[in-house]
C-alpha positions as CSV (number, residue, x, y, z in Angstrom):
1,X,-56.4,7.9,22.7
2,X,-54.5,10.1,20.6
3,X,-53.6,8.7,17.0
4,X,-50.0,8.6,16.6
5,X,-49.4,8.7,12.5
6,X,-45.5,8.3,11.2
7,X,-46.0,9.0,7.5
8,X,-42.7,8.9,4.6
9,X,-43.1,12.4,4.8
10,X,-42.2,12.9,8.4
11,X,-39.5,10.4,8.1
12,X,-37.7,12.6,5.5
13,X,-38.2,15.4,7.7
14,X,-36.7,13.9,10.6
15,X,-33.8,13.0,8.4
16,X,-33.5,16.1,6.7
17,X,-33.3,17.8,10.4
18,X,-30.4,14.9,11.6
19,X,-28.3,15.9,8.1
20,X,-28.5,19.6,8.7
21,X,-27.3,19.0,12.5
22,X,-24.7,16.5,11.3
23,X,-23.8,18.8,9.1
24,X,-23.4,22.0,11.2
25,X,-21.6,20.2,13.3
26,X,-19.1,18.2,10.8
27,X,-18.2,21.8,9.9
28,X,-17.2,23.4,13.1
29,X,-14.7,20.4,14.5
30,X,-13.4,20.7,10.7
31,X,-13.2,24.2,11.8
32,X,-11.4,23.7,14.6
33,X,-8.9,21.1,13.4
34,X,-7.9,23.5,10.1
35,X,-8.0,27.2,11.4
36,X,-4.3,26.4,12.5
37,X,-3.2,24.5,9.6
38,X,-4.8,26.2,7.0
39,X,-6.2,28.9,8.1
40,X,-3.0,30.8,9.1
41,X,0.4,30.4,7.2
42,X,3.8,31.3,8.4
43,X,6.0,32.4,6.6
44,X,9.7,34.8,6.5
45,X,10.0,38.4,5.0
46,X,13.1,39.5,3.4
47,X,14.2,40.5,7.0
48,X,14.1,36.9,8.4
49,X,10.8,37.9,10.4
50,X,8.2,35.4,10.6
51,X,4.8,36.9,9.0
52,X,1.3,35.5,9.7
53,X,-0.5,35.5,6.6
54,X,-4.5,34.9,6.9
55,X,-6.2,32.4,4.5
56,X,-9.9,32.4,5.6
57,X,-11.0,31.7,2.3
58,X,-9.2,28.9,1.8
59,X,-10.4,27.9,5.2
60,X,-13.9,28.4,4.3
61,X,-13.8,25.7,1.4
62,X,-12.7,23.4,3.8
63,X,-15.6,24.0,6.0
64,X,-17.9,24.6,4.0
65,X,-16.8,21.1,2.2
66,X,-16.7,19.2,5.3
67,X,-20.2,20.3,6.1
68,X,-21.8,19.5,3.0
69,X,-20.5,16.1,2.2
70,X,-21.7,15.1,5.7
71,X,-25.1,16.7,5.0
72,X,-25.2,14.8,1.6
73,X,-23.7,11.7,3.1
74,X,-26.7,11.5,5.9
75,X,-29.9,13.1,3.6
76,X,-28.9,10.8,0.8
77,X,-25.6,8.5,0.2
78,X,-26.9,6.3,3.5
79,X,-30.3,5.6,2.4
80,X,-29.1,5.0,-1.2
81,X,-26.9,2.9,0.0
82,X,-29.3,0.7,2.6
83,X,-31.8,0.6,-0.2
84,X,-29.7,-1.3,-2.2
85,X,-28.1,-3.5,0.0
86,X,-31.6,-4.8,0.9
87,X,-32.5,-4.8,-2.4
88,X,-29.5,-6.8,-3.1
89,X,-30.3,-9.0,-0.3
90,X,-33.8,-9.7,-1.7
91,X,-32.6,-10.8,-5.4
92,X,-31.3,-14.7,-5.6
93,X,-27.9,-15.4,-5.6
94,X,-27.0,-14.6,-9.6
95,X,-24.1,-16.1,-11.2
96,X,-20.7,-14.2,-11.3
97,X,-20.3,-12.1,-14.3
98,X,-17.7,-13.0,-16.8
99,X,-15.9,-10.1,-15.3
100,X,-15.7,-10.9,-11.8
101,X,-14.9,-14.7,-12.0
102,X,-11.9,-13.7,-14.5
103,X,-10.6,-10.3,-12.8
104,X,-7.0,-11.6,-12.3
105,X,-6.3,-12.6,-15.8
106,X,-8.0,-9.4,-17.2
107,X,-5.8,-7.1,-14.6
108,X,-2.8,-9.2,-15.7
109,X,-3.3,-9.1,-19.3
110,X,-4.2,-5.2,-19.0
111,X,-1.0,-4.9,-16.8
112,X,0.9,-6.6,-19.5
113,X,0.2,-4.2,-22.7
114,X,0.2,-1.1,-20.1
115,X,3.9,0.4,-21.1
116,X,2.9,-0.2,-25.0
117,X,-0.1,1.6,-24.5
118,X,1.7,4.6,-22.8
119,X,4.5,4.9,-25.6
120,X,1.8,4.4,-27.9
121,X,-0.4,7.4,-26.5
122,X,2.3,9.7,-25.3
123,X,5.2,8.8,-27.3
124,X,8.7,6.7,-26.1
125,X,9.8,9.6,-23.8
126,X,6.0,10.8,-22.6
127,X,5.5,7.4,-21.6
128,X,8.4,7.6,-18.8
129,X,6.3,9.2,-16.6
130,X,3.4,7.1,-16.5
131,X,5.0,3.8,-16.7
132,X,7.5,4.8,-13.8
133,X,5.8,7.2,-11.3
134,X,2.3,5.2,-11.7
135,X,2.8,1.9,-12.9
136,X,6.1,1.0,-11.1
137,X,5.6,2.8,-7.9
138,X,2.6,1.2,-7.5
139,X,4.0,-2.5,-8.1
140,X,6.3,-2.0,-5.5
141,X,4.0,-1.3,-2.8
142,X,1.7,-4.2,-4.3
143,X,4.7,-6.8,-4.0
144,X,5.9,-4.9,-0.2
145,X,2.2,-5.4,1.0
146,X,1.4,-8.7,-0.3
147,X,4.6,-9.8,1.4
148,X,3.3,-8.0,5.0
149,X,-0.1,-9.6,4.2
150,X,1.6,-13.3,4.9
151,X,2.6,-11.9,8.6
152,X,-0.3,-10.0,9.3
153,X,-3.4,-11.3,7.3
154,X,-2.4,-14.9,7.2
155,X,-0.6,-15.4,10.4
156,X,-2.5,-12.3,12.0
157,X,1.1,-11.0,13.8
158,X,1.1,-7.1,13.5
159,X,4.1,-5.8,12.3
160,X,4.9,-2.4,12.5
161,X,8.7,-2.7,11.3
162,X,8.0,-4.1,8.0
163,X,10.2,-1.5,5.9
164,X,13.4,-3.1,8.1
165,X,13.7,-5.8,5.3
166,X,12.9,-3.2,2.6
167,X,16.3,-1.4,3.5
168,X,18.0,-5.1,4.5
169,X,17.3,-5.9,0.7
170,X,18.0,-2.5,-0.9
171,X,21.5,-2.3,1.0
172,X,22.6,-5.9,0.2
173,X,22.2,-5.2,-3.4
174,X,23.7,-1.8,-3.3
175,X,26.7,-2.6,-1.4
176,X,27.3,-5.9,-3.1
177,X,27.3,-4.7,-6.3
178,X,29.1,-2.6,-5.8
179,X,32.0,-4.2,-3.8
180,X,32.2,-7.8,-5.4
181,X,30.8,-6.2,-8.8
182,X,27.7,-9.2,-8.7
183,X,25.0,-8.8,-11.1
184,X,21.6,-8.3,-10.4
185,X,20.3,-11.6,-11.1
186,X,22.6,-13.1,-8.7
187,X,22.3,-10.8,-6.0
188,X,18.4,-10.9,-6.2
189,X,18.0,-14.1,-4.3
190,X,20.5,-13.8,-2.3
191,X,18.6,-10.4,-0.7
192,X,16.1,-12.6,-0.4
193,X,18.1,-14.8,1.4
194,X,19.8,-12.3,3.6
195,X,15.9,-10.1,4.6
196,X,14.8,-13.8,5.4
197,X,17.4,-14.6,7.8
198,X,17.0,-10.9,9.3
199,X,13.2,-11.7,9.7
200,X,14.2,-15.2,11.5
201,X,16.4,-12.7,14.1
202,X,13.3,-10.9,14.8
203,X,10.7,-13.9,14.9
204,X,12.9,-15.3,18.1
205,X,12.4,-12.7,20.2
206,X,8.9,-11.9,19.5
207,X,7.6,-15.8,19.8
208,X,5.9,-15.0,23.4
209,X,4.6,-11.9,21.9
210,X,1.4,-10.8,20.2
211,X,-0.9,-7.7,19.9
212,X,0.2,-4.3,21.0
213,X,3.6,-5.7,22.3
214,X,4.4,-7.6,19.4
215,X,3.7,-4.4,17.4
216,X,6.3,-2.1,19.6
217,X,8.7,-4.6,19.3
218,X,8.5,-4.7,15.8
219,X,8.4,-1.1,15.5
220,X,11.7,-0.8,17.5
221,X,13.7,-3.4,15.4
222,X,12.8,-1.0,12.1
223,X,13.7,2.0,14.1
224,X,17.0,0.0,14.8
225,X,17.8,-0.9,11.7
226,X,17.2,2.6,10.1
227,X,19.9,4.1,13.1
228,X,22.4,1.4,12.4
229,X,22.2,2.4,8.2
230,X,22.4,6.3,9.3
231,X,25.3,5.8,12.2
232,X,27.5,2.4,10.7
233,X,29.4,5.4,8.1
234,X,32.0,3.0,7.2
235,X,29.9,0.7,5.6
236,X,26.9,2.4,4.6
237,X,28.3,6.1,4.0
238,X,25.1,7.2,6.8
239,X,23.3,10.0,5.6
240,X,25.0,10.4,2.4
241,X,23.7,6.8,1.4
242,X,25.0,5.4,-1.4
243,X,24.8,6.2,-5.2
244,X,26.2,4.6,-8.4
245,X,24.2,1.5,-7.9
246,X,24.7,-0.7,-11.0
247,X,21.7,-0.8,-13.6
248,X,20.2,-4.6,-13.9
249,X,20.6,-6.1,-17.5
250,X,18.8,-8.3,-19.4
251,X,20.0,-11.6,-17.9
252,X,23.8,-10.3,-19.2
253,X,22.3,-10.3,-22.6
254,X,21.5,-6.7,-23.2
255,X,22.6,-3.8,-20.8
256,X,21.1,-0.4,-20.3
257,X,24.6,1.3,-19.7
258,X,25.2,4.2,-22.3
259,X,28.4,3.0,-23.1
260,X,28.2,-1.1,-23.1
261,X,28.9,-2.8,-26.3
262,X,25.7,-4.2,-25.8
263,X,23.5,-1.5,-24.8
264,X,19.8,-2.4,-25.4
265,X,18.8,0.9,-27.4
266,X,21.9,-0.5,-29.8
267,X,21.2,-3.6,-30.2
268,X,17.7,-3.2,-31.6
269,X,18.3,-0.1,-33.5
270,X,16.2,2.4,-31.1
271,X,16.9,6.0,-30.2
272,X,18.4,6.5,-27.3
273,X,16.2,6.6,-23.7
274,X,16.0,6.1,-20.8
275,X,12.2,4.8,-21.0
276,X,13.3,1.7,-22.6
277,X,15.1,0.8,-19.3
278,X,11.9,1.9,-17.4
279,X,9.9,-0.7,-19.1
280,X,11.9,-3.1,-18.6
281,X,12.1,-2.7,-14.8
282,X,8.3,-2.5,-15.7
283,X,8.2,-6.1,-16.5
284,X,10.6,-6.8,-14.1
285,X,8.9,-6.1,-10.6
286,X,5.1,-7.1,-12.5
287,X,6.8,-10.4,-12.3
288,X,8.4,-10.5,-8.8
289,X,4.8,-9.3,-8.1
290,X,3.2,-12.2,-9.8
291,X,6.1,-14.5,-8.3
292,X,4.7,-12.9,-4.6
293,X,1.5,-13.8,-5.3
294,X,1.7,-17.3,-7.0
295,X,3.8,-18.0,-3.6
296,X,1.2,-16.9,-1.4
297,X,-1.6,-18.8,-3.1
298,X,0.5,-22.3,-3.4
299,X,1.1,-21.5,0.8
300,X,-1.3,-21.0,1.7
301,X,-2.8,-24.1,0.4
302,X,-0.4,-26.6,1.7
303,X,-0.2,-27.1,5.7
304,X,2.0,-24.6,6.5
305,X,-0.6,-21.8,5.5
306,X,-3.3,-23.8,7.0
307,X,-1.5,-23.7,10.3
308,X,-0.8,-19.6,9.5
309,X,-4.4,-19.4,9.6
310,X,-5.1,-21.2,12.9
311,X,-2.4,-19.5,14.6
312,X,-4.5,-16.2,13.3
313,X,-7.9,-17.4,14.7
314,X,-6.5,-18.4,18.0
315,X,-3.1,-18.9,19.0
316,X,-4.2,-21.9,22.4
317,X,-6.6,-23.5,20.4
318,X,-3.7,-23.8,17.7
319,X,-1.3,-25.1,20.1
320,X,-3.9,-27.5,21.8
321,X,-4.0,-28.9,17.8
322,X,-0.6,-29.7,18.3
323,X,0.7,-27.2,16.0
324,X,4.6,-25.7,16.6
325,X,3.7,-22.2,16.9
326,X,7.8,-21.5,17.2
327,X,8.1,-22.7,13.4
328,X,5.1,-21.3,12.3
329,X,6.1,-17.6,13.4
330,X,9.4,-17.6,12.1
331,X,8.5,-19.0,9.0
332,X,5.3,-16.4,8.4
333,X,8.3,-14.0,9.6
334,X,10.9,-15.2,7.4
335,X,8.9,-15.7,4.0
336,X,7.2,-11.9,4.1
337,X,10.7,-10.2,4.9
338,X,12.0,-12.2,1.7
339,X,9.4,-10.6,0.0
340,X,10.6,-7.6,1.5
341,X,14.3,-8.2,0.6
342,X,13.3,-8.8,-3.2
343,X,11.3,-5.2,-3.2
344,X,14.3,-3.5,-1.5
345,X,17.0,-5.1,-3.9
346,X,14.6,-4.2,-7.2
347,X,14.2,-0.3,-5.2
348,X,18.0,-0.1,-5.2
349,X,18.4,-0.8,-9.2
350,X,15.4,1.0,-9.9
351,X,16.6,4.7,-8.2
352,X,20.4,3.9,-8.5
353,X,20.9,5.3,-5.1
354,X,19.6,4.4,-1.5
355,X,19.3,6.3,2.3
356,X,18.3,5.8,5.0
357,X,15.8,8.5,4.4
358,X,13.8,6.2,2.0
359,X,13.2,3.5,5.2
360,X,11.3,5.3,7.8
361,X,8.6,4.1,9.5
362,X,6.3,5.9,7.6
363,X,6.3,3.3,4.6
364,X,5.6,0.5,7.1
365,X,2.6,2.3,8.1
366,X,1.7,3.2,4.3
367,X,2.7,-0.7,3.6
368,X,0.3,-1.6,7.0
369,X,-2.9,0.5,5.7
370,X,-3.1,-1.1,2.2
371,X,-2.9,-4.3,3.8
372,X,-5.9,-3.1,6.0
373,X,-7.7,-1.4,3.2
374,X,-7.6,-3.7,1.0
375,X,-9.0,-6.7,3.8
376,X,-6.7,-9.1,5.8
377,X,-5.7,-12.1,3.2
378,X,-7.5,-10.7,0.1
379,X,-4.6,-10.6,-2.8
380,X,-6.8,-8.7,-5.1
381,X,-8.4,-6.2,-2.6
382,X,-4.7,-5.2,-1.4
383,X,-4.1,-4.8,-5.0
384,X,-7.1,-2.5,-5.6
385,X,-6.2,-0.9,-2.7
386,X,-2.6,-0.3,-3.8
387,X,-3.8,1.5,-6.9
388,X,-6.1,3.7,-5.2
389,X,-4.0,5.0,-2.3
390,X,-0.4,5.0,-4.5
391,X,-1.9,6.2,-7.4
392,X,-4.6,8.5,-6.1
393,X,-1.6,10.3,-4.3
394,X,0.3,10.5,-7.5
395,X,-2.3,11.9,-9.2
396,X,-2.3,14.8,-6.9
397,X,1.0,15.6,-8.9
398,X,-0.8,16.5,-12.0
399,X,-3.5,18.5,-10.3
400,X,-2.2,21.9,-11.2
401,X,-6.0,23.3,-12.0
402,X,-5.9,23.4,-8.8
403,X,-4.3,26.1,-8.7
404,X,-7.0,27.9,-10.2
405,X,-9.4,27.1,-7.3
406,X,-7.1,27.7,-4.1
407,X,-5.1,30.4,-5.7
408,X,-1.1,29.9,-7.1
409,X,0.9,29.0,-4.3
410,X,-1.4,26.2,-4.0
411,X,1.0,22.8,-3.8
412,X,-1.4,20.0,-4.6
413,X,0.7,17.5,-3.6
414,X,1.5,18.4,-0.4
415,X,-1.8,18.0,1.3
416,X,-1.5,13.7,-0.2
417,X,-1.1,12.8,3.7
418,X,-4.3,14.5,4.6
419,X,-6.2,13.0,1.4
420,X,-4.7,9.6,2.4
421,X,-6.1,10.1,6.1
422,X,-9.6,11.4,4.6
423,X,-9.5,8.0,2.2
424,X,-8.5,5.7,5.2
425,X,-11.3,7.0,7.6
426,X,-13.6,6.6,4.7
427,X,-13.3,3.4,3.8
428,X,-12.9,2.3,7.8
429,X,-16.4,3.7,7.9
430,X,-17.6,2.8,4.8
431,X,-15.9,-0.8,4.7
432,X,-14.9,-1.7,8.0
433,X,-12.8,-5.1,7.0
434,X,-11.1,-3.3,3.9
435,X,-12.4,-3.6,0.3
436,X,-12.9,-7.0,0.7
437,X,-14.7,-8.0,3.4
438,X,-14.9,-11.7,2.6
439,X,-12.3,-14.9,2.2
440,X,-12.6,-18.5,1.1
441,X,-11.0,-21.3,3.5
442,X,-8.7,-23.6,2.1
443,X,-9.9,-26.4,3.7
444,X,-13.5,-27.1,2.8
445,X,-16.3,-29.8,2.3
446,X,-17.4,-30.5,-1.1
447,X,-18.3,-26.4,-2.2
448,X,-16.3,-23.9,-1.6
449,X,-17.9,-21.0,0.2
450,X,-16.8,-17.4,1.0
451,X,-17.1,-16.7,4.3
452,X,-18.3,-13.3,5.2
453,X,-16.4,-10.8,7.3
454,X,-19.4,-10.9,9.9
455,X,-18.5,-14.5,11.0
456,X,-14.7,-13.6,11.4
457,X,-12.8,-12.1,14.2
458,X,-12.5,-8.0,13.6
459,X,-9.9,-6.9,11.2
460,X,-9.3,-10.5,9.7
461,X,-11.8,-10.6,7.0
């Protein structure tokens, strides 16, 4: 009988031999799916004739790229990381670090003295960039997807047409500001008012609805509402859109315009900038963010989000309970688009003009994956994953060393789609129920347990 031995060293062999061959072969379908894309570039001579220009170096980094991370990911990131989730598993259960258990009042408190910090670093007019391009834009996405995450992570409906009530919001305010001259504060609820009653239009007709058809539908009414901006002209001036929107004040005290009596900058004694209106709007959608979330937690606790929940696990066994499933749609419906209409309305004042350009269905499916990424229900991993996707992609913006690597007419920030796609495949891989995996009922008996992702349907962790 032969003596069949299977030592460490053959093991690391073997896997050695599977990362090489995962490797190879990572790098020819990267091969095939960039020789078109990056490989060749077309462009127009001075004569109006199209020019193929070859870029196989440029080509060859991607490769050789592809090839190697896989390599690395197989040979050594897996094991690492199944080494340490069983070391993890062998440890008792330590107690939450003082970081962990207070995470949400350190984020808040560091989102708080953020735009000091800038001005402090960079200087009142340095600071515009980083407290509008990074820390606003990424606010607005955190508020738009912690509104989608009470129709699709609480109530589990898939929603596809999300950025609808975006531009519901963002043309109420811009239209009625400018026609009845309303303030913002006044016309900030009442976008609110006006998304919710648009997502009670779409709720009825999608009530025998769920899954894949409930996501067409859904898709179709943002498709419609972006046609009817572009094509109603008299109303909302279609493709031009519409500009001049008024600036928000400070609750009529202090106003940002140049010219008012009471202009901010005036008032305190400051030289005059536009940053100072930045930060303010800074504030300003950190605490319809905060408002978003205190919502959803206070919901979610009370019956109606219980019920949100059932209808999530299962929609007959939620029924059989005795549940109105009619109410509980339109309301999950209604309360995420007013959400959505508050975003939109703070968008308008924020870029003083809207299109219908800035509402396609692209930022529903942005809005959709940080919901995803960050794991179904999970306010803080839909944060995380806010800053990471929003601000990675901004980032790419100030990436000009690149240049240095892939040659001058290198545009970082026009490959940020395929970097987002790389990201999202990652973490799909990596984390299949988004950065967090786990939730904690709100019904429980006497402790409070997080329930793992494993014991929850697939893609509501």
């Amino acid at each position: 009988m032969s003596h069949i031995s299977n030592t460490p060293e053959s093991a690391g062999g073997n896997l050695t031999l599977r990362a090489l061959r995962e490797g190879f072969f990572a790098g020819l379908v990267s091969l095939g799916l960039f020789v078109l894309f990056v490989g060749l570039e077309t462009t127009q001579n001075i004569r109006n004739e199209l020019v193929l220009n070859q870029r196989w170096g440029l080509l060859a980094i991607f490769v050789i790229v592809a090839a190697v991370g896989r390599f690395l990911t197989v040979a050594y990131l897996r094991p690492w990381m199944a080494a340490r989730k069983a070391a993890a598993a062998a440890k008792p259960a330590a107690e939450e670090s003082f970081f962990k258990r207070n995470f949400s009042m350190i984020a808040i408190a560091a989102l708080i003295v953020y735009p000091p910090l800038m001005v402090t670093l960079f200087g009142v007019q340095g600071s515009l960039k980083w407290v509008d391009n990074f820390g606003i834009q990424i606010l607005i996405y955190v508020m738009l997807a912690w509104g989608l995450n009470i129709v699709v992570g609480l109530a589990g409906l898939l929603d596809l047409g999300y950025v609808a009530f975006y531009a519901v919001g963002a043309y109420s305010y811009a239209l009625l500001s400018q026609q009845f001259g309303f303030s913002f504060w006044v016309l900030l609820p009442l976008a609110g008012i006006l998304a919710a009653f648009w997502g009670m239009i779409l709720g009825f007709p999608v009530l025998r609805l769920k899954g894949d058809y409930l996501a067409i539908v859904t898709l179709a009414f943002g498709e419609i509402i972006r046609l009817v901006l572009i094509n109603w002209t008299e109303v909302t001036r279609g493709t031009f859109g519409v500009s001049g929107i008024p600036k928000a004040s400070v609750f009529g005290i202090w106003s940002f315009d140049v010219s008012a009596p009471n202009n901010f900058a005036k008032a305190f004694d400051l030289p005059m900038s536009s940053a100072y209106y930045k930060i303010f709007l800074f504030y300003l959608i950190l605490a319809l963010a905060l408002l978003t979330a205190y919502v959803t937690i206070r919901l979610r606790r009370m019956p109606i989000g219980r019920a949100w929940e059932a209808l999530r696990e299962d929609e007959i066994a939620c029924r059989s309970l005795g549940i109105n499933t009619v109410t509980t749609k339109l309301t999950a419906f209604s309360i995420g688009a007013m959400f959505g209409g508050f975003a939109g309305s703070f968008f308008a004042v924020r870029q003083g003009f809207v299109s219908p350009e800035s509402f396609v269905f692209l930022e529903s499916a942005i809005i959709l994956a940080i919901v995803v990424l960050g794991g179904m229900g999970s306010l803080v991993g839909i944060a995380v994953a806010a800053v990471v996707m929003v601000g990675g992609t901004e980032l790419l913006r100030e990436m000009q060393f690149l240049k240095q690597v892939f040659g001058p007419d290198f545009t970082p920030e026009l490959y940020r789609m395929l970097i987002f796609g790389i990201a999202m495949v990652t973490v799909m891989v990596w984390k299949p129920r988004g950065f967090v995996g786990s939730r904690e009922p709100t019904a429980f008996l006497k402790e409070r347990k997080a329930v793992s992702g494993s014991f929850t349907k697939e893609g509501h962790g």
